[in-house]
C-alpha positions in Angstrom: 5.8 -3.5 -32.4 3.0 -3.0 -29.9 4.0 -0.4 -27.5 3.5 2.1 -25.4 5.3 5.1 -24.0 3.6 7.4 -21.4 3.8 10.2 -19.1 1.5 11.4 -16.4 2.1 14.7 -14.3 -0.4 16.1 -11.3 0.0 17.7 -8.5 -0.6 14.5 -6.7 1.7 12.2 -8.8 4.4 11.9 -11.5 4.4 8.5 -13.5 6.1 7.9 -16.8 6.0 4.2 -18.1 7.1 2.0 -20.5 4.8 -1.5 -21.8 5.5 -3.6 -24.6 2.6 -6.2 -25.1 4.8 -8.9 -26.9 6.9 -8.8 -24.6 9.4 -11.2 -22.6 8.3 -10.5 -19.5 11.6 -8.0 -18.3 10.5 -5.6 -15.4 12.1 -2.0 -14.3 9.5 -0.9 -11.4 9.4 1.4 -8.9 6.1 3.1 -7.3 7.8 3.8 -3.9 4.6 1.2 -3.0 7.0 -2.0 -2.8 3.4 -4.2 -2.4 2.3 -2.4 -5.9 5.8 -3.1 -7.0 5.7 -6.6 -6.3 2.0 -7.1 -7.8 3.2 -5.6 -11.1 6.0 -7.4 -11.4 3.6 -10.5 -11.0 1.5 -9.4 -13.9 4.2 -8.3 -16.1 6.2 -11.4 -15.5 2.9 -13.6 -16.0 1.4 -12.1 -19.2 5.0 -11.8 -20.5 4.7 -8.0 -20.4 7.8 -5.7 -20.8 7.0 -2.9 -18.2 8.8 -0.2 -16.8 7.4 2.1 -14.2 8.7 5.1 -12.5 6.9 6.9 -10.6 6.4 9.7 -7.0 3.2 10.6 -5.5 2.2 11.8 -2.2 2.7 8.6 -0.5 2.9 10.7 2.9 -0.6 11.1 2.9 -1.5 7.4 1.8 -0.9 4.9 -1.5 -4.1 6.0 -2.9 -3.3 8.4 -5.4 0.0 6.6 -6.1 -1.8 3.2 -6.7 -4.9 4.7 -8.6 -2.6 6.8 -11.2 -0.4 4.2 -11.9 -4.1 1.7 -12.6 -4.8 4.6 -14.7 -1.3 5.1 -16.8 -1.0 1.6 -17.0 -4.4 1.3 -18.5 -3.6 4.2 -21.1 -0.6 2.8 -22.0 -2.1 -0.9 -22.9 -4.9 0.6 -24.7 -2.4 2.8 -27.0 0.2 -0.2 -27.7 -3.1 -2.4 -28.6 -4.1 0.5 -31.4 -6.9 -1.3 -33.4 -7.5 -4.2 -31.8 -7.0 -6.4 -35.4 -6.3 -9.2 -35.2 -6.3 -10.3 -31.6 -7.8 -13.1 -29.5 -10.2 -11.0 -27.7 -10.6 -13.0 -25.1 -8.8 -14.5 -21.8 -9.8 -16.7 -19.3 -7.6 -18.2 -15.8 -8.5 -20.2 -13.2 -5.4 -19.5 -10.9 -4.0 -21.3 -7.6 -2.2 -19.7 -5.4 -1.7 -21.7 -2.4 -4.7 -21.5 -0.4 -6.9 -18.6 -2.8 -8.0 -19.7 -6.0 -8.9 -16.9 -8.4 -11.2 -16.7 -11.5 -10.5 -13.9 -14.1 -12.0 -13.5 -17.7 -11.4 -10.3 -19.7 -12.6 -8.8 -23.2 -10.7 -6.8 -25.0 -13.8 -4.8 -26.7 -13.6 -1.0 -26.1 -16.7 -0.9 -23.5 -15.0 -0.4 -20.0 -17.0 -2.8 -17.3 -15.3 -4.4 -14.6 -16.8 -7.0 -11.8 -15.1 -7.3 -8.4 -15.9 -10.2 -6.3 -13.1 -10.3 -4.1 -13.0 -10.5 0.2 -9.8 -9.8 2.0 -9.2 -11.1 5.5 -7.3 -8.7 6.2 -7.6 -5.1 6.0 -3.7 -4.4 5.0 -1.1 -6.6 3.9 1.8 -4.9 5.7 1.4 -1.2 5.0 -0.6 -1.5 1.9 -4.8 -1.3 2.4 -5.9 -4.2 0.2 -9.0 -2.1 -0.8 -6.1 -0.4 -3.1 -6.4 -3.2 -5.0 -10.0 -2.9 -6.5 -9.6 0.5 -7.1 -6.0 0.0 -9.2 -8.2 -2.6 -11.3 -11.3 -0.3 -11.9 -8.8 2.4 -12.8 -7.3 0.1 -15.8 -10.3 -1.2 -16.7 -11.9 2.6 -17.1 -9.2 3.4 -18.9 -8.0 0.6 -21.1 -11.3 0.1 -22.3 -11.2 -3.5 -21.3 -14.3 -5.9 -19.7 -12.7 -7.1 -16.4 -14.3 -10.1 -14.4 -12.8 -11.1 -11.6 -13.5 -13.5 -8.7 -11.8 -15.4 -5.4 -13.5 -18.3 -4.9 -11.2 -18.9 -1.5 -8.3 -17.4 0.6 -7.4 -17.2 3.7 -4.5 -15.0 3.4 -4.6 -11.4 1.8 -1.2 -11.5 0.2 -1.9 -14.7 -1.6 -5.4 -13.6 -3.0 -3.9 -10.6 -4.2 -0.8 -12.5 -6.2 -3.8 -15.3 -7.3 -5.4 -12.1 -8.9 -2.3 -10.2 -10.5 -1.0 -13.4 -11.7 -4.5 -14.6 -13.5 -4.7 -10.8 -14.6 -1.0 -11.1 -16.3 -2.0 -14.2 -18.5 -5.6 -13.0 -19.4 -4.1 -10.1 -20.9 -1.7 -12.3 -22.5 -4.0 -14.5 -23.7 -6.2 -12.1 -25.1 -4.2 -9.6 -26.8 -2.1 -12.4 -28.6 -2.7 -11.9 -32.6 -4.0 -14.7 -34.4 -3.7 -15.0 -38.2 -7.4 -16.4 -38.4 -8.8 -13.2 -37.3 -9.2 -11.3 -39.9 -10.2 -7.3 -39.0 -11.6 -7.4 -35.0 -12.4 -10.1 -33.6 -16.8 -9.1 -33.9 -19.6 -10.7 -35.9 -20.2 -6.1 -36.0 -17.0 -5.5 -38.2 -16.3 -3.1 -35.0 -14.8 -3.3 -31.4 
């Protein structure tokens, strides 16, 4: 069973969470950020992730820390319930709708962290949540899932729809490539190696 328990403790934030890739898509999550909340359940629900989150920070100052630390645990915790990588598809690719935004997301799965963020919000919050948090909860998972992350809205006009157009893509890319297929045999790389 690929899975994943982990804890995180700073002085800034405590996080402890639960994520099994072969999953159902069953969600337990609570950030005290209910926008983070929301986006998570998105991606869990959409890559058929199990994934359970608890978690405090210093929300008093702002969602920063809370959003980056939970990017990073979340990150950890695929990377460890993926162990060697044999197997797999490798790669994922969605073109998601969302009402009015249409996003574009490719991954790899390959052990060399990069991630590409072509993303503009109209808006500068959606409710009390500063949609710049959203690029820097991605860059934070990729860093530390070791993952290639690409992605890109084409179009929006609302900020809480781009931002579900982006979770949701991110949900089934992760599906998609992290799905074991009986062809591969070792990793998935003319190198023998990931």
């Amino acid at each position: 069973m690929r899975a994943c328990r982990f804890t995180r403790k700073t002085k800034e934030t405590e996080i402890d969470i639960s994520l099994v890739i072969d999953g159902t898509g069953k969600t337990n999550i609570s950030t005290g950020i209910g926008f983070l909340d929301h986006m998570l359940t998105l991606w869990a629900v959409h890559g058929l992730f199990d994934l359970s989150i608890d978690a405090t920070g210093d929300v008093h100052v702002d969602y920063h820390h809370t959003v980056e630390d939970v990017g990073i645990c979340l990150g950890m915790a695929f990377s460890r319930a993926m162990g060697e990588l044999k197997g797999i598809r490798r790669y994922g690719f969605q073109i998601l709708p969302m009402e009015e935004a249409l996003a574009v997301v490719a991954i790899d799965i390959c052990n060399r962290p990069f991630f590409v963020f072509d993303v503009r919000f109209p808006t500068e919050k959606v409710g009390a949540f500063d949609t710049e948090l959203v690029e820097e909860f991605l860059r934070a998972l990729v860093v530390n899932s070791g993952i290639t992350l690409h992605v890109k809205v084409e179009y929006g006009k609302n900020s809480h729809h781009i931002s579900e157009a982006v979770f949701k893509a991110l949900g089934r890319v992760m599906d998609q490539a992290s799905i074991v297929d009986k062809r591969v045999k070792g990793v998935p790389s003319s190198k023998g190696k990931l």
